[in-house]
N, C-alpha and C positions, 0 to 999 in steps of 0.2 A: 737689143733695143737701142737706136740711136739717140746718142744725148738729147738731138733736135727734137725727136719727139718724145722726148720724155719732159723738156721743156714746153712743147706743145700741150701736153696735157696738165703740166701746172697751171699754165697760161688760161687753158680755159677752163680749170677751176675758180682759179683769181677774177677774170674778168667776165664771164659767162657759167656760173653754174646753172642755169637752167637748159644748160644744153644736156644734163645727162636725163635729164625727166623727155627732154626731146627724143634723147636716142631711144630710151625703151619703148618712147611710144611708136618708134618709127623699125623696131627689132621686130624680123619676120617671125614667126612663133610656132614652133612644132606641128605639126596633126597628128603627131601621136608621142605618148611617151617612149616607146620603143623606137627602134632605130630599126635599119634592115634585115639587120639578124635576129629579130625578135628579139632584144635582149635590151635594156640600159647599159649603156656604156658611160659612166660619169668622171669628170676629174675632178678632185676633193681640190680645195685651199682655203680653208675655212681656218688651219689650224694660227698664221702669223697672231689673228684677235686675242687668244687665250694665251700668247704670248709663250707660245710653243715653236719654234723656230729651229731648231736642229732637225737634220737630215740626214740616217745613218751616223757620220765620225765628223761629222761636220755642226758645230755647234748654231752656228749663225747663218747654214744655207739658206735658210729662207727671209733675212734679215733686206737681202739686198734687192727691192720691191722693182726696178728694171729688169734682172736676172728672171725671178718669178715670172713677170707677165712675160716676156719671152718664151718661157718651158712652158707657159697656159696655153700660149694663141700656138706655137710648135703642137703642143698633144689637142689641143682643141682642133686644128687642122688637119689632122689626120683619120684617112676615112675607118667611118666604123664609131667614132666618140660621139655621139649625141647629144652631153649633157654636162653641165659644170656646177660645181657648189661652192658656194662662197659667199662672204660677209658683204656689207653693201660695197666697204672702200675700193674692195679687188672687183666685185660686179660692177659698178661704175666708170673704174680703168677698162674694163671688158667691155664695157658698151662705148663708152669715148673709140677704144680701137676697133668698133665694126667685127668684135669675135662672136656675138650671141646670134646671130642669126642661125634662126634655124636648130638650136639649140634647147632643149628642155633646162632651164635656169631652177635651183633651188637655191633660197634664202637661209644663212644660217641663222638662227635665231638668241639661243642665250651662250651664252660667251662670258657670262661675268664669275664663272669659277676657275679663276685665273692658273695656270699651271705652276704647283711648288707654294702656293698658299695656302692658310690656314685658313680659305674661308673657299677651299676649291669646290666641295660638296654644294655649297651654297651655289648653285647654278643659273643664276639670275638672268633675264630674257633683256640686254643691254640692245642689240641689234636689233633685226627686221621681229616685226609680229604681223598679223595675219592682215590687215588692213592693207599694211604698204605690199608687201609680195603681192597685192590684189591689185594694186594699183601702179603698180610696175609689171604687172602683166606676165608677171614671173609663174611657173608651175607649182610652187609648193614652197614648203619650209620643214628644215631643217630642226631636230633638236637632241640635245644630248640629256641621258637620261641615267645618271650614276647613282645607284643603289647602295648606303654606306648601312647597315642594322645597326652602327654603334654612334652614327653623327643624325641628330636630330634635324639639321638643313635638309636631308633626305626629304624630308617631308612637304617643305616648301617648295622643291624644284620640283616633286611630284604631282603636285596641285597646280604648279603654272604651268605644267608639261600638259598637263590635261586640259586643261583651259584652252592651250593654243592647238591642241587639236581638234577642240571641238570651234574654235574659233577658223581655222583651216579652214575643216570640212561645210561651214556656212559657205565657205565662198567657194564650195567643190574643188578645191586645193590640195595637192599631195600634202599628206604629214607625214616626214619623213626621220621615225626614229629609233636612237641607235642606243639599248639600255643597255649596260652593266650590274653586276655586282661586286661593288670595292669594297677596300680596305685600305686605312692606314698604314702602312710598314716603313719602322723607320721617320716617321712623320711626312713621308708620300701618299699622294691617291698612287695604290695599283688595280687595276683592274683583274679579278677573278677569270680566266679565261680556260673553264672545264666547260664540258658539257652540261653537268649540272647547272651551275650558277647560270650557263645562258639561257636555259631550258626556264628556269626562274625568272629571270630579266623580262625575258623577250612574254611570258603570259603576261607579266604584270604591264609592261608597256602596252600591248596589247588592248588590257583594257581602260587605256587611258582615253578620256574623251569621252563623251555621249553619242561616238559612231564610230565606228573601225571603216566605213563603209572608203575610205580613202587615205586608211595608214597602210604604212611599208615601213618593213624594218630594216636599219643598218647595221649588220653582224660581223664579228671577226670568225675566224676560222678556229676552231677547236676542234679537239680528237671526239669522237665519234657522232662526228657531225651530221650524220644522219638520225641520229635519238634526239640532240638538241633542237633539228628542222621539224621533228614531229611535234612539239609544242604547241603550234599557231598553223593557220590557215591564209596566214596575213603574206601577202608578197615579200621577198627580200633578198637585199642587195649583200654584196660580199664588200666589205670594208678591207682596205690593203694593211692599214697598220705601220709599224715603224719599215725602215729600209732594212728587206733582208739581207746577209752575207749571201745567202743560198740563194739567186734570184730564180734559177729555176725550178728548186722546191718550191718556192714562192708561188710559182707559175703553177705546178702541177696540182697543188692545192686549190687553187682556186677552180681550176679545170674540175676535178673533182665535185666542187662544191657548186657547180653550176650543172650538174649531171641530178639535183634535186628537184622537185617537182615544183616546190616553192620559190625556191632562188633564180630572180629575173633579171641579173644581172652585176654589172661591180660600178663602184665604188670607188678609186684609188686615187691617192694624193701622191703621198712624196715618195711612195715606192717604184713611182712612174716618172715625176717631175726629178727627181735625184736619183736614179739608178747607179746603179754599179758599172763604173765604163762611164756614165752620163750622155751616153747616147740614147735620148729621150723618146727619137721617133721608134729606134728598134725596141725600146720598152714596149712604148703603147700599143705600136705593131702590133707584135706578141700577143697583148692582153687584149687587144679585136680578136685574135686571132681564135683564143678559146671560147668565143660565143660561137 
């Protein structure tokens, strides 16, 4: 990303912010959610909002917001990727830079369980809610949906999660969401990642809302990931997760997990945008390459 335009895009935040309400309205917009290979191909960046910024061994790779949108519009321009997710700041830079066309856009929505607080469980909807994704013309919305049995906020992000999927689905909108079952260890959210617990997650997400009729779920990968896929009938995507060491276990797993009859495609952020090598386009390559 040249400095010039990276000054160009402060420039008309400063002096013209109604040029990003312009660009969406002027963003060609999918005909379908699938791409050619039947499949969603998505690049995640949603994580910088939760103040989640490390990339593999790298504590602050994603810190440096001209690096990022370069690895965006690099993996967004490569055939085969369909779709991007992301909070409004980085969706706005993306539309300022002419990347969303033609793109299926998701909205991440609550963002307010900050990563390494005490108040992470508390998942509060800080971002886009179901109105504006409607009116940026965007395809759906994003939300995270962490399951704690011993932290009583569970209960609150359960009920706002529900809400915005039935708030979604009024405006025939993807709800697009990604449950867990955590725990504190150590005084961290870890996420539970067996079969079981997702097999748990992913019903109860499920029935979140007053229609499933336009939820998808976002999953990681766990051992016998075929008993966990028999849960729901609900579409879903394969979530990349941290940067593996192994990138082609990485790879083969996913392969795999796209060999199910539900799972309609991936998901992946930094395990694509920060690769091993950081050659971005041979990641993404790759990861077209198993749909």
């Amino acid at each position: 990303m040249l400095a010039e335009r990276l000054q160009e895009l402060v420039e008309l935040r400063v002096r013209r912010p109604e040029v990003v309400a312009d660009a969406a309205r002027r963003r060609r917009r999918p005909e379908s959610l699938l791409g050619e290979h039947g499949k969603l191909m998505m690049i995640a960046a949603d994580h910088p909002a939760r103040g989640a910024l490390r990339a593999g061994d790298r504590p602050l790779a994603m810190a440096d917001r001209g690096d990022l949108l370069d690895r965006l519009c690099l993996a967004l321009s490569r055939p085969g990727v369909n779709g991007v997710l992301g909070t409004p700041d980085i969706l706005d830079d993306l539309l300022l830079l002419g990347a969303l066309d033609d793109k299926v856009v998701i909205g991440s929505m609550n963002r307010g369980g900050l990563a390494g607080t005490a108040f992470e469980i508390d998942d509060r909807f800080t971002a886009f809610d179901a109105a504006s994704i409607a009116s940026a013309g965007y395809e759906g919305g994003k939300m995270l949906v962490r399951i704690d049995p011993e932290d009583r906020a569970t209960a609150a992000t359960l009920e706002s999660c529900g809400r915005a999927v039935s708030d979604l689905a009024a405006h025939r909108l993807m709800a697009m969401v990604e449950p867990f079952i955590s725990h504190r260890v150590d005084g961290r959210v870890r996420n539970e990642l067996t079969a079981e617990a997702m097999t748990r997650a992913s019903t109860v997400a499920a029935g979140l809302g007053n229609t499933s009729a336009h939820t998808w779920l976002k999953v990681p990968i766990v051992e016998e990931m075929e008993r966990a896929m028999a849960a729901t009938t609900l579409p879903a995507l394969i979530l990349g997760g941290e940067v593996a060491e192994d990138q082609d276990a990485a790879f083969a797993s996913w392969s795999k997990a796209l060999a199910l009859p539900t799972v309609k495609g991936l998901v992946i952020g930094r395990s694509l945008l920060y690769p091993p090598g950081d050659d971005v386009a041979a990641a993404v390559d790759t990861a077209v390459g198993l749909l």
